[in-house]
C-alpha positions, 0 to 999 in steps of 0.5 A: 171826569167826563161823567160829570161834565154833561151835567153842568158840575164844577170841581171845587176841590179834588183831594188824593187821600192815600196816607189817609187811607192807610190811617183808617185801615191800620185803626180797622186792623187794630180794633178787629185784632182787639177783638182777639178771642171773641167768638166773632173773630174765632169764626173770621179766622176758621172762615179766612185763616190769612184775613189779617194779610188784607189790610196789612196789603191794602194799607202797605199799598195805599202808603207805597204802592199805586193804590190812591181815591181821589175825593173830588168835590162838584157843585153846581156854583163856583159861590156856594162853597167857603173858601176855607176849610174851618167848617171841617175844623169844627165840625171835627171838633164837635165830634170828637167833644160829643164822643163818649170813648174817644173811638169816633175819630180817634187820631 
């Protein structure tokens, strides 16, 4: 937190993403084994035979072990930021409805 405070930033919000983490890299885990016979995949396995250990670790650490990001948001104004979340909601929303597969943010 001190590399922000010389510059005259506020948090505004600070979030501890692990189980979100863990989410994103199952569904990598999952598309990249869909990828099953693929020329792409086929060259990942001669290259990393053990490269599906990865996200299984990282996933498996993010949900029980040690492993966490914090998202921490600054700005220069304690004003200039709503005070609830429903931007998120919709611009969420508008995602997904402009989404042509359903793969953007698959739930």
């Amino acid at each position: 937190m001190r590399g922000y405070e010389r510059l005259k930033f506020f948090p505004t919000n600070i979030e501890v993403l692990r189980v979100q983490y863990a989410l994103t890299i199952d569904q990598w885990y999952d598309r990249a084994v869909g990828e099953e016979g693929s020329d792409r995949r086929a060259v990942r396995r001669a290259v990393l035979p053990d490269v599906d250990l990865l996200p299984e670790g990282a996933a498996a650490a993010f949900r029980t072990g040690g492993m966490v990001n914090y998202q921490i948001q600054l700005s220069r104004s304690r004003l200039t930021l709503p005070l609830t979340r429903d931007c998120m909601v919709e611009s969420e929303r508008s995602l997904r409805a402009s989404d042509k597969d359903g793969d953007a943010l698959a739930s």
